[in-house]
N, C-alpha and C positions, 0 to 999 in steps of 0.2 A: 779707883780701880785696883792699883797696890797692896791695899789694903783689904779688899775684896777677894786677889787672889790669895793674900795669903790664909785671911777667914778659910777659903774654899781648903786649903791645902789643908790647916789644922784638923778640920773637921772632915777631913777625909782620910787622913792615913795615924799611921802610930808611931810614936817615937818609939825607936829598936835600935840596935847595934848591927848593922852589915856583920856579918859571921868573920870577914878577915881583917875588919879592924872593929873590934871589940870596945876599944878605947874611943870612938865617937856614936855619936848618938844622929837619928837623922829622921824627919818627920817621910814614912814609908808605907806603899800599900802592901796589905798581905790580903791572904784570904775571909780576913775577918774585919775588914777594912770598907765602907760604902763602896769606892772607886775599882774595887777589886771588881764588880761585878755590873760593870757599866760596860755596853757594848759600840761598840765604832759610831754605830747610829745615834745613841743615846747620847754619847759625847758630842756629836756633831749637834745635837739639838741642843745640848746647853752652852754651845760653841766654845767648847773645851778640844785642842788638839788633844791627839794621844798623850798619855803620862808619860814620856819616859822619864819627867823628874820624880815620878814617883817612886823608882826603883834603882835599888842599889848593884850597875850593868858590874861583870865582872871585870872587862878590862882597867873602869873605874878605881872598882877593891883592890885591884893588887896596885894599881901605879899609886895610890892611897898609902898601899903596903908599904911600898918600896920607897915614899916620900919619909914617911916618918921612922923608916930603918933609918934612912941616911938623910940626914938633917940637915946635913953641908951643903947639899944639893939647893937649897932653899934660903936656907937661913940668911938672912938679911937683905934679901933680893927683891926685886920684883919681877913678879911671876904671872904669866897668863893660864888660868886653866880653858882651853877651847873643847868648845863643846859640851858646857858645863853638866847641863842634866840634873840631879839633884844636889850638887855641889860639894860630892862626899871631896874629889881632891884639893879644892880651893879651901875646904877646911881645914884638909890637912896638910895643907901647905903652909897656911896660917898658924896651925898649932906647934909645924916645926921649924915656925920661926921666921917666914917670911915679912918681907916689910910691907910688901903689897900684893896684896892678890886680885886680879879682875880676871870674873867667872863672866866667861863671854857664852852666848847662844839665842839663835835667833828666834826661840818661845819666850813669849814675856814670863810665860809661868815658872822658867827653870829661874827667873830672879827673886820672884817670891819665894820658890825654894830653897836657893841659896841664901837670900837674907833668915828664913827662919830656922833653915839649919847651922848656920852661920851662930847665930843667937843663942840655939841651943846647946853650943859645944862653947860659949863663952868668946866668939872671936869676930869679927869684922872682914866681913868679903865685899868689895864693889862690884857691878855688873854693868853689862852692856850687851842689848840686842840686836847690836849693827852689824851684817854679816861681814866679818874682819877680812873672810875671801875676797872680796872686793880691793882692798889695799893691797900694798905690801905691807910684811910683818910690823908690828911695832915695837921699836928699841926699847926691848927688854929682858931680863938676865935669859928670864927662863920661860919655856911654853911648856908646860904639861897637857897632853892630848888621848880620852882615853876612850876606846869603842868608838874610832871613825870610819870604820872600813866596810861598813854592813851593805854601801851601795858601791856601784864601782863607779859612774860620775863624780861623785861625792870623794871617792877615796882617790882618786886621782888627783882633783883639785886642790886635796888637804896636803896630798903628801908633796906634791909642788911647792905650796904657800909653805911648808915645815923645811922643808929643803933650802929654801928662801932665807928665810929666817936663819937656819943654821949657818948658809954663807956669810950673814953678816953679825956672826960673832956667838947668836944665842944658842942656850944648852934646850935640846930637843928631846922629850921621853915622853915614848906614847903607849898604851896599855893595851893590849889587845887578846882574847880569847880563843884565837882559830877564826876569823872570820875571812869571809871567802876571798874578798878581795884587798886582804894584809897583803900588802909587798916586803917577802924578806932580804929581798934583794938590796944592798947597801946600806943593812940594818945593823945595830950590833946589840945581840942579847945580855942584856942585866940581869934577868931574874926569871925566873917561873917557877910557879904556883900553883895549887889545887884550889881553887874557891871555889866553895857551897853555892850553888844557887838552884833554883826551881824548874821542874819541867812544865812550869806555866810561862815559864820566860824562855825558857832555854832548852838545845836536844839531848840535855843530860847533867846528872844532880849536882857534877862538880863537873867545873873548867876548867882545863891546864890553859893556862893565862899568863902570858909573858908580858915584860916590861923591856923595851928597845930605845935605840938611843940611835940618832944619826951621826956619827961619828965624823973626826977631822977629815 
């Protein structure tokens, strides 16, 4: 099945460059892509959830960004990316230097997509589809988390379980474009960004896209 998904993946999207990190590579659907053009139903009939590992989300791109500006952030750690998706930041987390990375998400497919974009940029990411929400955080340096805010059930539970985590000791940066249910509230701004992305994804061609951090 593994090995099926990731067949399915190759042969469905193109190795590209995300527009804000230039420097990795990642197997992605565009408009000239099979999967570009598959409808809810259609996926449902070849019992494929929706892509979102197929597309490179913005808040992804800049915590991606912001990983490989600052390298110290990472470097020698072990890191979770939650909520992995296509694995653009467990890649580059890995590239700047981390010692471990496990790209967590409860799609089996975003593991085939982090194992072969993993591959493709020359580096080793672990996975895991067990929903982490369930525990408490696991003792580790660092939790990268980016585009969890789209539902507010969802983005309430994450920012609890992130809150968690930062109580007991770990560095918390989550990526986020404007979405409705971001809480700025006991956030602290790192960075923002204009990233390129599509009016087939998004409600407009570029996203001011921040990177936050939960601070001491």
């Amino acid at each position: 099945m593994i090995a099926d998904r990731e067949a399915f993946i190759l042969a469905n999207t193109k190795l590209s460059a995300p527009p804000h990190t230039p420097e990795l590579v990642l197997h992605l659907a565009d408009e000239i892509t099979p999967i570009w053009r598959l409808t809810e139903e259609e996926l449902g009939e070849i019992g494929l959830p929706p892509p979102f590992w197929a597309f490179a989300w913005a808040g992804g791109q800049a915590l991606a960004r912001y990983i490989l500006d600052n390298r110290e952030i990472v470097a020698g750690k072990r890191v979770i990316d939650f909520a992995s998706g296509s694995g653009i930041v467990a890649v580059a987390a890995m590239m700047a230097g981390a010692a471990h990375v496990l790209a967590a998400d409860v799609d089996d497919f975003c593991g085939a997509a982090a194992r072969v974009n993993a591959k493709a940029n020359g580096v080793l990411v672990d996975f895991t589809a067990e929903d982490l929400l369930d525990g408490p955080p696991p003792a580790v340096d660092v939790i990268l988390a980016g585009d969890i805010c789209y539902e507010k059930p969802l983005a309430e539970r994450v920012m609890a379980w992130l809150k968690a985590a930062r109580a007991q000791g770990t560095t918390v940066l989550i990526g986020d474009p404007g979405r409705t249910y971001f809480p700025k509230n006991g956030l602290e701004r790192l960075a923002e960004y204009q990233v390129a992305t599509t009016r087939e994804l998004e409600d407009m061609e570029v996203k001011k896209t921040g990177v936050w951090t939960l601070p001491d």
